[in-house]
PALUMLO-628437 format. One record per residue: y, x, z of N, C-alpha, C in turn. Coordinates in pm, 1 decimal, decimal comma. Layout:
<sites>
nY/nX/nZ/caY/caX/caZ/cY/cX/cZ
Y/X/Z/Y/X/Z/Y/X/Z
...
</sites>
This chain:
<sites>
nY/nX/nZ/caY/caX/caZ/cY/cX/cZ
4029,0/4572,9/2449,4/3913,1/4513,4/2516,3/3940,1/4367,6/2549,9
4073,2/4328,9/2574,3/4086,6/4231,1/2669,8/4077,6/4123,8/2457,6
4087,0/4170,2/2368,2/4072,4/4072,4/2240,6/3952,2/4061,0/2258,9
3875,7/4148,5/2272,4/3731,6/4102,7/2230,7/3692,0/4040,1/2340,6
3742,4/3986,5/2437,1/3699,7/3921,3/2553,0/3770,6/3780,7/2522,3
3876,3/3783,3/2470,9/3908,2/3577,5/2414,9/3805,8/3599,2/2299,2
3806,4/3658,6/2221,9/3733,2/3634,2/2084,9/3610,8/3633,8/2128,2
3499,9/3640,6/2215,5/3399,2/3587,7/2259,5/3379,9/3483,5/2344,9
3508,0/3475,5/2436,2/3466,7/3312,2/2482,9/3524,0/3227,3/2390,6
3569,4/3221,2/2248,0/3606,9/3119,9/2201,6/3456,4/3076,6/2107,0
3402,3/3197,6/2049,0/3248,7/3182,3/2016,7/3143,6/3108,2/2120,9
3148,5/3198,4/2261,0/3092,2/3109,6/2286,6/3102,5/2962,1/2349,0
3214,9/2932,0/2337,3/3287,4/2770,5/2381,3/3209,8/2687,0/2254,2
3191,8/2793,5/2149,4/3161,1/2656,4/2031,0/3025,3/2716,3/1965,1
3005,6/2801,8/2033,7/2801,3/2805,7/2024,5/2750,8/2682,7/2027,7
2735,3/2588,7/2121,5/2679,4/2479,6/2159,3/2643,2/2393,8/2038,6
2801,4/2339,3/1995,6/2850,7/2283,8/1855,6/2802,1/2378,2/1717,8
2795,3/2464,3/1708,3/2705,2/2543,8/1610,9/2610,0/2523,9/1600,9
2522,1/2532,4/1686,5/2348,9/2520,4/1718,3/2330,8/2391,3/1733,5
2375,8/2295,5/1727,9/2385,0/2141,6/1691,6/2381,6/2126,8/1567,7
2498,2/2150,0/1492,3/2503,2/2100,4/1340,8/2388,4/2195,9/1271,4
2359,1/2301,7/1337,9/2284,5/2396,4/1280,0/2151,1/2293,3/1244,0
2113,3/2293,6/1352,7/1953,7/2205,9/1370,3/1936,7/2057,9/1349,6
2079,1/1964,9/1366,2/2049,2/1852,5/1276,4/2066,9/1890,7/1143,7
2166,3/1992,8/1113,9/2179,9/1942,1/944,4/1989,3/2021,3/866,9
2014,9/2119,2/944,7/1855,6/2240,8/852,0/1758,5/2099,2/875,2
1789,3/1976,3/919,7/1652,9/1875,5/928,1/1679,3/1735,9/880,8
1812,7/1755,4/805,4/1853,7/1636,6/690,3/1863,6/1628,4/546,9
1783,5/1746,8/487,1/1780,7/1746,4/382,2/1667,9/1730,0/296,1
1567,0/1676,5/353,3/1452,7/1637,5/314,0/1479,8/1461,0/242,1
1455,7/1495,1/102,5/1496,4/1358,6/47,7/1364,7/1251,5/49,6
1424,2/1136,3/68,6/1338,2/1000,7/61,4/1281,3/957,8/-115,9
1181,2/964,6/-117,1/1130,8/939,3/-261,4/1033,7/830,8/-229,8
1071,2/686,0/-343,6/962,4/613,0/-343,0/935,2/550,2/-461,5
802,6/522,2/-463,6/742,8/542,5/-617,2/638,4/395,8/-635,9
651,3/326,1/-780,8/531,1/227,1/-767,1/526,0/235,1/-909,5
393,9/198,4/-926,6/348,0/258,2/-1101,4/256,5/105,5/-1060,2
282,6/29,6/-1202,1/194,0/-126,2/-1261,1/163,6/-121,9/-1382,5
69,9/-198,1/-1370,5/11,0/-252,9/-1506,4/-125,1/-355,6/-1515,8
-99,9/-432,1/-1599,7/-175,0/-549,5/-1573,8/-197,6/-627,5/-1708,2
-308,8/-642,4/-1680,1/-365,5/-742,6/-1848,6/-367,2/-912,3/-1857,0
-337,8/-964,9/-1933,2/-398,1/-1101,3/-1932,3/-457,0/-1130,4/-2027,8
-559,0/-1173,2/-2077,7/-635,8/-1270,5/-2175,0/-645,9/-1406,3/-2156,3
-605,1/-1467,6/-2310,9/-658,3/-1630,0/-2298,5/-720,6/-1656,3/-2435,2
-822,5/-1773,4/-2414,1/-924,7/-1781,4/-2556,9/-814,7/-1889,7/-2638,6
-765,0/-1880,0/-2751,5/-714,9/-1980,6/-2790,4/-785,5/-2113,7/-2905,4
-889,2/-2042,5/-2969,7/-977,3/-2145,2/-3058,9/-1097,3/-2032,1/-3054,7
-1190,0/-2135,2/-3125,3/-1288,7/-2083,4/-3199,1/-1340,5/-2173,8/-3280,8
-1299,0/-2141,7/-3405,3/-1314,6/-2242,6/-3504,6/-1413,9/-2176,7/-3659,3
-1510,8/-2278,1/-3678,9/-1595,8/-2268,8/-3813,9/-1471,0/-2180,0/-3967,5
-1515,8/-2128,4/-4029,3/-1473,5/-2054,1/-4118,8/-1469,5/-2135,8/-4238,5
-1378,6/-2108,1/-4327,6/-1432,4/-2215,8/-4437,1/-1510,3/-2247,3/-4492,1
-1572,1/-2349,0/-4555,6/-1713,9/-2378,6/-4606,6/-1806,1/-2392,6/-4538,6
-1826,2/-2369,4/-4392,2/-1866,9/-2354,5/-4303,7/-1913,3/-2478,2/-4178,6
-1972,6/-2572,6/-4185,2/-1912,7/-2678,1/-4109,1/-1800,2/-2736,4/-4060,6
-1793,5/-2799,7/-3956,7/-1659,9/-2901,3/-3971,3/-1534,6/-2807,4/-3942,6
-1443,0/-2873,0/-3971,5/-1289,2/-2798,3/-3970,3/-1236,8/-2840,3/-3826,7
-1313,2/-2920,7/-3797,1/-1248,1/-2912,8/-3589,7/-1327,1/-2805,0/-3551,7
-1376,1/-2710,8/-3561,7/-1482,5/-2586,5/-3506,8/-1562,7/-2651,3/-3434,9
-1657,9/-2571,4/-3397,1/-1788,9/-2596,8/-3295,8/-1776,3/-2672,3/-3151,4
-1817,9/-2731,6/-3156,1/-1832,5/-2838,6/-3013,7/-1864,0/-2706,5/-2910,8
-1833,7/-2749,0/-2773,3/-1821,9/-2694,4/-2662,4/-1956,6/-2609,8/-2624,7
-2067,7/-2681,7/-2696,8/-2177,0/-2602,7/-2644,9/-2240,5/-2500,9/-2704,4
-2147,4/-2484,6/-2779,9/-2174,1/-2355,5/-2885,1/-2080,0/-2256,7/-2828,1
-1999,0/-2270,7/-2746,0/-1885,7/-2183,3/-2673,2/-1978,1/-2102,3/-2562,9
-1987,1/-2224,4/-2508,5/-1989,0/-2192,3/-2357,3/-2122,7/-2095,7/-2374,9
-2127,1/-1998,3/-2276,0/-2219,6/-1890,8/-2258,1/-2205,7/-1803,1/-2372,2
-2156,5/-1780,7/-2453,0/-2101,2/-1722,8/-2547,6/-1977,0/-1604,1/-2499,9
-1933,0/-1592,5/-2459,1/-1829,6/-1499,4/-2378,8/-1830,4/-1506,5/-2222,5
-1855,4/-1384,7/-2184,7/-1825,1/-1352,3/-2036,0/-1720,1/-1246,0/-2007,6
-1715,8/-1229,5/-1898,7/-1584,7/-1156,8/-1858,3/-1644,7/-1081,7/-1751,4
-1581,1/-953,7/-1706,2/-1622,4/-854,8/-1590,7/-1527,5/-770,4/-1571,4
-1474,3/-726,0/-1457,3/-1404,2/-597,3/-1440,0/-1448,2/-533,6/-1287,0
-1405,9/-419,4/-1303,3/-1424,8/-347,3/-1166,2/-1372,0/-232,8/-1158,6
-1366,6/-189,7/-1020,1/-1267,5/-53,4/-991,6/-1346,8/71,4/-992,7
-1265,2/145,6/-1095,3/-1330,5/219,2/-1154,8/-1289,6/351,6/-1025,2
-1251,0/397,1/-1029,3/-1165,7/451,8/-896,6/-1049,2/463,1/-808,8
-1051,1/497,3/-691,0/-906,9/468,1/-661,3/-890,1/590,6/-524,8
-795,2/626,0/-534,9/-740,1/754,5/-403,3/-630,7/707,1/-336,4
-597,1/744,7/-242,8/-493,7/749,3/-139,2/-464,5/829,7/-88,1
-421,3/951,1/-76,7/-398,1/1043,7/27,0/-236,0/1089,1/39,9
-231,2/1120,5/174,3/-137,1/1150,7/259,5/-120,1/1223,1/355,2
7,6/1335,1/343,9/-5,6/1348,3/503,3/167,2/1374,1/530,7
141,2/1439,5/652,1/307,5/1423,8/678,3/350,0/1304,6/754,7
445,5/1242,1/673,1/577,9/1120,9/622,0/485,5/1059,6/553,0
437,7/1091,7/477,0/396,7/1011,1/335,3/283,7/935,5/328,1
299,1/814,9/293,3/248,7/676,7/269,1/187,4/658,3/138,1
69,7/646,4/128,6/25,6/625,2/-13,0/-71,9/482,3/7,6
-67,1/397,4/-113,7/-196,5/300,8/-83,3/-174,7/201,0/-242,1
-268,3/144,9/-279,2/-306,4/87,0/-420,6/-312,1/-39,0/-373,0
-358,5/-137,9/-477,3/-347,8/-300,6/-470,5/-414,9/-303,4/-632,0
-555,3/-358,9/-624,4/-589,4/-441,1/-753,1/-636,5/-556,6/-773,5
-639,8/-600,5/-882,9/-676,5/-760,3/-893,7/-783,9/-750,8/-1000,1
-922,4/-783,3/-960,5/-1008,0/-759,6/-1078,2/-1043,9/-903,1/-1116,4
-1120,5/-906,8/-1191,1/-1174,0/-1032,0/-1273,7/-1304,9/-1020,4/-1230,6
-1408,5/-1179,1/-1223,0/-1557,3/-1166,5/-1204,9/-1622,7/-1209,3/-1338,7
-1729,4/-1154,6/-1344,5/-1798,7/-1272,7/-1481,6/-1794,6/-1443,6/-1442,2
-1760,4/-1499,4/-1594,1/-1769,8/-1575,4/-1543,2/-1787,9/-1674,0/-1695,0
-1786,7/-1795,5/-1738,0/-1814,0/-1848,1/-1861,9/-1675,6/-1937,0/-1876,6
-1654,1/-1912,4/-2024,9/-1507,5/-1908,2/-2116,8/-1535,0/-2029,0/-2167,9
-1449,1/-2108,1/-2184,6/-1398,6/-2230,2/-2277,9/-1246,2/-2221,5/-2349,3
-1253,4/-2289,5/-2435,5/-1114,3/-2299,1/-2515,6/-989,3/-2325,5/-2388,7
-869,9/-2194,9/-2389,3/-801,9/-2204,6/-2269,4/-813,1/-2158,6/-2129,7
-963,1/-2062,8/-2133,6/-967,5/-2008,2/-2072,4/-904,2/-1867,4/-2047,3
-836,2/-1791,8/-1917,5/-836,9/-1678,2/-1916,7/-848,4/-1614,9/-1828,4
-811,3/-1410,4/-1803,5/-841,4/-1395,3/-1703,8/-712,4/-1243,4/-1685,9
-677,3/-1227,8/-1573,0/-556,8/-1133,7/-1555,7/-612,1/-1021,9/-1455,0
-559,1/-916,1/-1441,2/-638,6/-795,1/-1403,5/-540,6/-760,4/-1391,6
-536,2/-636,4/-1296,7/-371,1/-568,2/-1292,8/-396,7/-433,6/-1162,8
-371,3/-347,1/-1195,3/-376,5/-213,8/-1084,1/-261,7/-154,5/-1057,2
-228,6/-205,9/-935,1/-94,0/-106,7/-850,4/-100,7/20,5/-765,4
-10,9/171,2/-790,3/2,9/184,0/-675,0/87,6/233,4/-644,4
116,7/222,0/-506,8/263,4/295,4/-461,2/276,0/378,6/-330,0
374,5/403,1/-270,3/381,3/470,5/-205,7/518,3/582,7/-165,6
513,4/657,4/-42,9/670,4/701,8/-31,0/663,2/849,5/56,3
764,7/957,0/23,4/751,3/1043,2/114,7/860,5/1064,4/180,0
862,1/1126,9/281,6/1010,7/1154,1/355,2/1106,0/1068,1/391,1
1000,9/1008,3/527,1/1057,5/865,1/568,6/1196,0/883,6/665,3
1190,9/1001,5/718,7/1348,0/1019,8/833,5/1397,1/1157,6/808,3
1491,0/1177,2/858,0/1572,7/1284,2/832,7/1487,5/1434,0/844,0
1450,3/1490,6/824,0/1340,5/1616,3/832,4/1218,3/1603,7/820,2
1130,7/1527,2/782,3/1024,0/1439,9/749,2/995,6/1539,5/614,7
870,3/1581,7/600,1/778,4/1601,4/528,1/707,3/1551,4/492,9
630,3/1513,6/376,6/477,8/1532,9/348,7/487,2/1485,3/211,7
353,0/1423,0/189,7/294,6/1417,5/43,0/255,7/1260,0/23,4
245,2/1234,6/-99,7/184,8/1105,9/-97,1/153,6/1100,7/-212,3
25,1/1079,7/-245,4/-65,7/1051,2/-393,8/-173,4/904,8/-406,8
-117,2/868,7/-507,9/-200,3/740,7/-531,5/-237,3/718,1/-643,4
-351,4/661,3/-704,0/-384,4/571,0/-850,6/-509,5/510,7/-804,3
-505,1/436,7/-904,0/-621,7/318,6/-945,6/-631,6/264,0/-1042,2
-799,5/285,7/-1088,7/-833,9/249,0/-1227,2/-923,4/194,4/-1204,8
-936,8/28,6/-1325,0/-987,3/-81,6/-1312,0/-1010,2/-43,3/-1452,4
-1189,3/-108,5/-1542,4/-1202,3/-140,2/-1644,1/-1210,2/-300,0/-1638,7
-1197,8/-360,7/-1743,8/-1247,6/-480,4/-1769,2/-1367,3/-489,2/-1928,5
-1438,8/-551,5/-1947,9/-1496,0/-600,7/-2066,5/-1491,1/-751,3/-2091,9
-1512,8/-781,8/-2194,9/-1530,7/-888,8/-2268,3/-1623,5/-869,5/-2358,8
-1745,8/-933,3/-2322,7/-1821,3/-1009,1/-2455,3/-1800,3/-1132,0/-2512,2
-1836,6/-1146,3/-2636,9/-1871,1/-1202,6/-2655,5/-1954,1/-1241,3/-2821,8
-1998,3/-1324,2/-2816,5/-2165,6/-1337,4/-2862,2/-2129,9/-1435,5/-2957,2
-2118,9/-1440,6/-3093,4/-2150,9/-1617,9/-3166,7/-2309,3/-1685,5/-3155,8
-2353,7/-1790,8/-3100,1/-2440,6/-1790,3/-3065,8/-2527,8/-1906,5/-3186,2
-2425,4/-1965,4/-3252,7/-2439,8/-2046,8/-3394,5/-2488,8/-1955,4/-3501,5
-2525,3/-2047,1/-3598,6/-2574,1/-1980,1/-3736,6/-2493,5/-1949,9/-3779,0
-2367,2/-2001,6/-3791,3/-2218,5/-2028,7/-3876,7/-2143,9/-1945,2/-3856,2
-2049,4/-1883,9/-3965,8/-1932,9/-1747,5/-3921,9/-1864,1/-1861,1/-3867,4
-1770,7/-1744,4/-3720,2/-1691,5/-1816,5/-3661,0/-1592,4/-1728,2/-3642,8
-1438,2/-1768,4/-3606,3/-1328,7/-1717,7/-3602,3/-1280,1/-1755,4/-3470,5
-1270,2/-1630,0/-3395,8/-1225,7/-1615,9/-3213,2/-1127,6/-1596,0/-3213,4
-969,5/-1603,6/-3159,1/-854,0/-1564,7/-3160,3/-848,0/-1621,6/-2988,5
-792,3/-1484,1/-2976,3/-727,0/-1451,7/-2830,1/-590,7/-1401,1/-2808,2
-534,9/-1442,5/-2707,6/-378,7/-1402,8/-2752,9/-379,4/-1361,2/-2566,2
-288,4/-1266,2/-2554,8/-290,4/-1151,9/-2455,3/-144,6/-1083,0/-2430,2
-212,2/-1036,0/-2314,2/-22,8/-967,9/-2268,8/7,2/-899,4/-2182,2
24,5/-753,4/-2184,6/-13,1/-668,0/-2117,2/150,4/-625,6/-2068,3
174,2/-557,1/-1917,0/292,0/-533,6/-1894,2/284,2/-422,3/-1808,7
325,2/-291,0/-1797,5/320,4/-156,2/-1745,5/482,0/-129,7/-1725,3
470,4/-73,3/-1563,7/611,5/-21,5/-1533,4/591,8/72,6/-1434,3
701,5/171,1/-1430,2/727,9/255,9/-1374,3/810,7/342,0/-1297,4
887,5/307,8/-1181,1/968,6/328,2/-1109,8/976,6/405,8/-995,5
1055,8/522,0/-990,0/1089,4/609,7/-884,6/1218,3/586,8/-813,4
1244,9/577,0/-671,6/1380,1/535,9/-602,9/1389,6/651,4/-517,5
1531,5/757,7/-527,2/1511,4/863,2/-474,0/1639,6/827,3/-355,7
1654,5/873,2/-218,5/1725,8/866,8/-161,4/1795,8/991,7/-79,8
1935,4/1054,6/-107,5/1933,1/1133,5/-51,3/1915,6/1288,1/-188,0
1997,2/1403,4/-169,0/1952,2/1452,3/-256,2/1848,8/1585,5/-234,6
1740,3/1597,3/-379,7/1670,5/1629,6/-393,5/1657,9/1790,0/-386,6
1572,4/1824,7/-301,9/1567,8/1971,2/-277,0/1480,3/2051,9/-390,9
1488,0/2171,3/-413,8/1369,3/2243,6/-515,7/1261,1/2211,2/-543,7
1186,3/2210,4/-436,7/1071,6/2150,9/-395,8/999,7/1991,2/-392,5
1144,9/1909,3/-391,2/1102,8/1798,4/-386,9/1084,7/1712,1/-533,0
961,4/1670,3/-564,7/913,5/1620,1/-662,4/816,3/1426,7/-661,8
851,8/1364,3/-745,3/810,5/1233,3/-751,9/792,6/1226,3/-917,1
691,0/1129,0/-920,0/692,2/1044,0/-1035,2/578,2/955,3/-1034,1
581,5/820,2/-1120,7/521,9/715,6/-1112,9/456,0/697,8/-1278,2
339,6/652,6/-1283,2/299,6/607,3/-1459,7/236,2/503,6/-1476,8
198,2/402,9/-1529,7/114,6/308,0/-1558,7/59,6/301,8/-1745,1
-57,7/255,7/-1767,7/-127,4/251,2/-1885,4/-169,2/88,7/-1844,2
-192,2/72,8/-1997,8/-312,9/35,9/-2042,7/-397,4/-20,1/-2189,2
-550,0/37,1/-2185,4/-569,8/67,0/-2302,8/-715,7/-12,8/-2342,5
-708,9/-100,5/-2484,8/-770,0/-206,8/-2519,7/-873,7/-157,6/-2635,8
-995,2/-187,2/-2673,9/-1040,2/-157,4/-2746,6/-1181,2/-262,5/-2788,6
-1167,8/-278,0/-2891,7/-1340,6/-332,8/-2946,9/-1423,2/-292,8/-3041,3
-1491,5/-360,0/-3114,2/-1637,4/-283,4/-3174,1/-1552,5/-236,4/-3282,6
-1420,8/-296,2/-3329,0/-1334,0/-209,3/-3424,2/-1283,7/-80,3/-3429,8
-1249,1/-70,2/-3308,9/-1134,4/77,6/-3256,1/-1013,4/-20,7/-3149,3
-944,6/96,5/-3150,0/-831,6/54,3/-3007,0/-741,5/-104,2/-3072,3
-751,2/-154,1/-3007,4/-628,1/-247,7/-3040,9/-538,8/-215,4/-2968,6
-488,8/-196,6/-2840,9/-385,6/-182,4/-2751,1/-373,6/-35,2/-2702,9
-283,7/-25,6/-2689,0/-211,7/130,0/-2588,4/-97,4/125,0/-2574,7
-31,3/131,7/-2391,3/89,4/106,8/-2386,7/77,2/183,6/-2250,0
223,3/238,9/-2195,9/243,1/314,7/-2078,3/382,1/327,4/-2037,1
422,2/367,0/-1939,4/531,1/360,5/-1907,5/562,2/519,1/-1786,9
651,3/555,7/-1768,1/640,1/698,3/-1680,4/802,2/697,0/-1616,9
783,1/771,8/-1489,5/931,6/769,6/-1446,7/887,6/848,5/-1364,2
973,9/997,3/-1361,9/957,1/1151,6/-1300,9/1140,7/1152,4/-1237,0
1145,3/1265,6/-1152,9/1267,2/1242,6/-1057,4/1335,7/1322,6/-1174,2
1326,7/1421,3/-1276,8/1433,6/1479,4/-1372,7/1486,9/1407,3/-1493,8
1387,9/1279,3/-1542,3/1396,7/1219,2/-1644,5/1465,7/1070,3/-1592,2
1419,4/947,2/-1690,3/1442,4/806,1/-1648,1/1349,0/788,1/-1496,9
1431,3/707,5/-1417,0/1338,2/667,0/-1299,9/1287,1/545,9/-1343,2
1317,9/443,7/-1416,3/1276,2/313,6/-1456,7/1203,2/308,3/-1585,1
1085,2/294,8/-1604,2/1052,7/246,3/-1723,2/995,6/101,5/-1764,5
952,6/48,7/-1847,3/867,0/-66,7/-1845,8/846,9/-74,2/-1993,6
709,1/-214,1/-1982,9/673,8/-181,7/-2141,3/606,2/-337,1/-2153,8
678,9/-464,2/-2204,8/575,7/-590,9/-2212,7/546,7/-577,7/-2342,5
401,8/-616,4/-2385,7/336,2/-587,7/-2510,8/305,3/-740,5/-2508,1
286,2/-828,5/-2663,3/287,0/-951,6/-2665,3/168,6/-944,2/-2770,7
23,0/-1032,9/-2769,0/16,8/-1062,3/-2924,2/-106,7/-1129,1/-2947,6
-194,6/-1098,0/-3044,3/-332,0/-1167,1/-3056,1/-450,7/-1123,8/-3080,5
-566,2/-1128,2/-3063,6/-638,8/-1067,3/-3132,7/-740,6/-1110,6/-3217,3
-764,9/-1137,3/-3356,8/-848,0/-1261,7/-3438,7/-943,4/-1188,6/-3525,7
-1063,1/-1238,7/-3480,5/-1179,0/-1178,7/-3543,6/-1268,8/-1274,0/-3615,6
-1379,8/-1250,0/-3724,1/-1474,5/-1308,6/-3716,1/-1581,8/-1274,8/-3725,7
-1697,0/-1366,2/-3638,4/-1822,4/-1287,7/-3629,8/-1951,6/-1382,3/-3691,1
-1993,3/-1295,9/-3757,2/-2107,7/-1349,2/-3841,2/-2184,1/-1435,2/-3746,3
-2280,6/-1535,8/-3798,1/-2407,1/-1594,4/-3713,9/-2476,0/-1459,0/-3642,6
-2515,4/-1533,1/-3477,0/-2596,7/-1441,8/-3442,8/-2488,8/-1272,1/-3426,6
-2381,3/-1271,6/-3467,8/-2330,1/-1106,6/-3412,6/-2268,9/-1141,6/-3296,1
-2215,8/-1004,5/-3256,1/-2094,0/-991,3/-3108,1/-2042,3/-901,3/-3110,7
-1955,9/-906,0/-3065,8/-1817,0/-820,7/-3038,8/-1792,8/-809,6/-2859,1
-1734,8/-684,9/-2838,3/-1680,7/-620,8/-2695,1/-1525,6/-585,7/-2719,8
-1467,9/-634,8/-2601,0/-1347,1/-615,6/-2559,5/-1346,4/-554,5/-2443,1
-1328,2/-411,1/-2473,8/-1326,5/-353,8/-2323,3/-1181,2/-275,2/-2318,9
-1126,8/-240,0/-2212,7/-1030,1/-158,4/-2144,8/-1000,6/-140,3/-1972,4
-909,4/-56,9/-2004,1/-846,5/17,3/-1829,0/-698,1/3,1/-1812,4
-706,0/-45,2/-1698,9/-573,2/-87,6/-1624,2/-556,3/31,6/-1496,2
-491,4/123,0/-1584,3/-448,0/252,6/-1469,7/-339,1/232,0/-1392,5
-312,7/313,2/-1272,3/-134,6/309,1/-1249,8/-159,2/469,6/-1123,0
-56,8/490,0/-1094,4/-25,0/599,9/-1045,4/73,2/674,8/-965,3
99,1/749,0/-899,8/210,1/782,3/-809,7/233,8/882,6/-747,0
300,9/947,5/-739,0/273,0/1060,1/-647,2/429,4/1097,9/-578,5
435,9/1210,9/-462,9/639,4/1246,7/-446,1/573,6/1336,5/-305,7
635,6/1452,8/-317,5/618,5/1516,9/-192,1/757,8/1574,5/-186,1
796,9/1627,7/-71,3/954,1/1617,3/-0,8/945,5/1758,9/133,4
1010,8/1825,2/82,2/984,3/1977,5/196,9/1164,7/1974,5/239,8
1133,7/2009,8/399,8/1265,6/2036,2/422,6/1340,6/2183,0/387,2
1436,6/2161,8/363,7/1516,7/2285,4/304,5/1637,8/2323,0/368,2
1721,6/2390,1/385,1/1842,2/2410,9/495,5/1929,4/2301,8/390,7
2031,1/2243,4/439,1/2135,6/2189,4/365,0/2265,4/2280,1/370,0
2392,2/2235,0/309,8/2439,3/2279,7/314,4/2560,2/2325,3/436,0
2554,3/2208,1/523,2/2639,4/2245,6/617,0/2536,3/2321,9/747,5
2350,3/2381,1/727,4/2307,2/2463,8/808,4/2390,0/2609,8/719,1
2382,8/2600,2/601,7/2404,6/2702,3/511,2/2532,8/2799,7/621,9
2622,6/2680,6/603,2/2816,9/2726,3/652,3/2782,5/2776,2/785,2
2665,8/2694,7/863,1/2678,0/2763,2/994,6/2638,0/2899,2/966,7
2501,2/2941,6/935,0/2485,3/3059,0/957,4/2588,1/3151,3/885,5
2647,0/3140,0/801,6/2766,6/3194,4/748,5/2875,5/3231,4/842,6
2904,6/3150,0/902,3/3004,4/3139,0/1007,6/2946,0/3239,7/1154,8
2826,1/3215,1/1186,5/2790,1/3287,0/1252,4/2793,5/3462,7/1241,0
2743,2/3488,4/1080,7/2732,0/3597,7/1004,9/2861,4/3683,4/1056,5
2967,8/3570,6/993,3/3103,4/3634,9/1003,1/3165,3/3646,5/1144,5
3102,2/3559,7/1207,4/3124,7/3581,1/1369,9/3097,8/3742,1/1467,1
2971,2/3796,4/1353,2/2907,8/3918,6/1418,6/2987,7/4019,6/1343,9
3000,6/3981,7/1257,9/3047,8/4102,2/1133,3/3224,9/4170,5/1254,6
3315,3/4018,0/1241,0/3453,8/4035,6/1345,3/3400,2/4098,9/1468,7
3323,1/4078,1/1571,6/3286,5/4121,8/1690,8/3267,5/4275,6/1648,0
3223,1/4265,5/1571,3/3171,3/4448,2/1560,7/3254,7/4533,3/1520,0
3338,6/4511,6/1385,5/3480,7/4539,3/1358,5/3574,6/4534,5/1484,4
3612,0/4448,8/1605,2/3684,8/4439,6/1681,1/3597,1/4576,0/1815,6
3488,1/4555,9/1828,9/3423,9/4661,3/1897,2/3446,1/4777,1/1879,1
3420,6/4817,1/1745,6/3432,6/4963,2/1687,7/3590,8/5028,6/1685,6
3674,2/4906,1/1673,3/3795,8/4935,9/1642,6/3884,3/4955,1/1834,5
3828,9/4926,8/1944,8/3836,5/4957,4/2054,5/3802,7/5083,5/2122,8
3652,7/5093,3/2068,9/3585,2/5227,5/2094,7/3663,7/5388,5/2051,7
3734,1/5318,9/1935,0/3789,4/5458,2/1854,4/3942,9/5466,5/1944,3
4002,2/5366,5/1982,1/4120,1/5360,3/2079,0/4099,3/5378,6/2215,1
</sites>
């Protein structure tokens, strides 16, 4: 009797210290995930010049330009939600109509980001995107075939930063697009993605031009979407040193009872 009487005040001398590490550690294993998904367009007009045979070889004077191409974009949709820990929120840059000259351009770009599981036991969720279209017309407004060349440059990235390690449950990833098209078919498609099992970093700069020509009197559209995206939710889970406690505890009851039983029978 008199064992099982040290062997319980030494348990409970270090109960205290048990039920400490117990309850900070079961509330430190919730990992920090943070996420930002980009992508962004630029256009610039570089000529517009008469075709051969066609009038003069300096191309069309200015007033055959102007009002001839406009520009527009707008947000096509956008979400935020959160709860918990978790922080979600977007950032875009749209373009207005507006009238083009040689050297003109215009840049567009949709962010979003966001983070979950800001302190040590911290939960929640965090979801974000935003999608922007843009168009481009434009119109030859001369009798004369003319030749438009635009040169452009699109850049999409995708990055997840995880802190802390990742429980079952805990999931992130980030994506960005974006996708170009005119009265031809697609010219552009580019994207980038970063999930917490795969690459966390991606990116994607696309470089180039686009050269058309349009009869007297025709037009052509340049339209596309500047997506981006995000998401990471974070659940707390026991770690491993709540794990050892209750283990330790386990084996704490298992000895007491063995030492009990083994008294009772003496």
């Amino acid at each position: 009797m008199k064992t099982v009487k040290v062997y319980l005040h030494m348990l409970l001398s270090r109960a205290p210290l048990i039920a400490t590490l117990f309850i900070v550690s079961s509330t430190a294993n919730a990992a920090l995930i943070d996420y930002n998904g980009y992508a962004d367009i630029e256009f610039n007009l570089v000529s517009v010049s008469h075709t051969p045979g066609n009038g003069s070889v300096s191309g069309p004077g200015p007033g055959q330009i102007r009002n001839a191409i406009t520009s527009s974009g707008n947000l096509v949709e956008a979400k935020e939600l959160s709860s918990g820990s978790g922080i979600a929120s977007v950032d875009t840059g749209l373009i207005s109509s507006d009238d083009w000259a040689i050297n003109s351009s215009f840049f567009q770009y949709s962010e979003s980001m966001g983070v979950s599981g800001l302190s040590g036991g911290a939960t929640g969720t965090s979801d974000a995107f935003a999608d922007t279209a843009f168009l481009i017309s434009i119109e030859n407004n001369s009798d004369a075939a003319l030749i438009f060349e635009f040169s452009y440059s699109a850049l999409v990235s995708a990055e997840l930063i995880i802190d802390g390690a990742l429980g079952a449950l805990d999931v992130g990833g980030a994506y960005a697009e974006v996708l170009m098209s005119d009265n031809s078919g697609e010219l552009l498609f580019t994207s980038a993605e970063a999930f917490e099992s795969g690459d966390l970093l991606d990116s994607n700069l696309i470089e180039g031009t686009v050269l058309f020509t349009l009869p007297g009197r025709q037009n052509n559209t340049i339209s596309g979407t500047v997506y981006s995206e995000g998401y990471a939710t974070t659940v707390t889970e026991p770690s491993m040193v709540s794990l050892l406690c209750m283990g330790l505890l386990g084996l704490a009851g298992l000895k007491r009872r063995s030492l009990l039983s083994g008294n009772i029978k003496n």
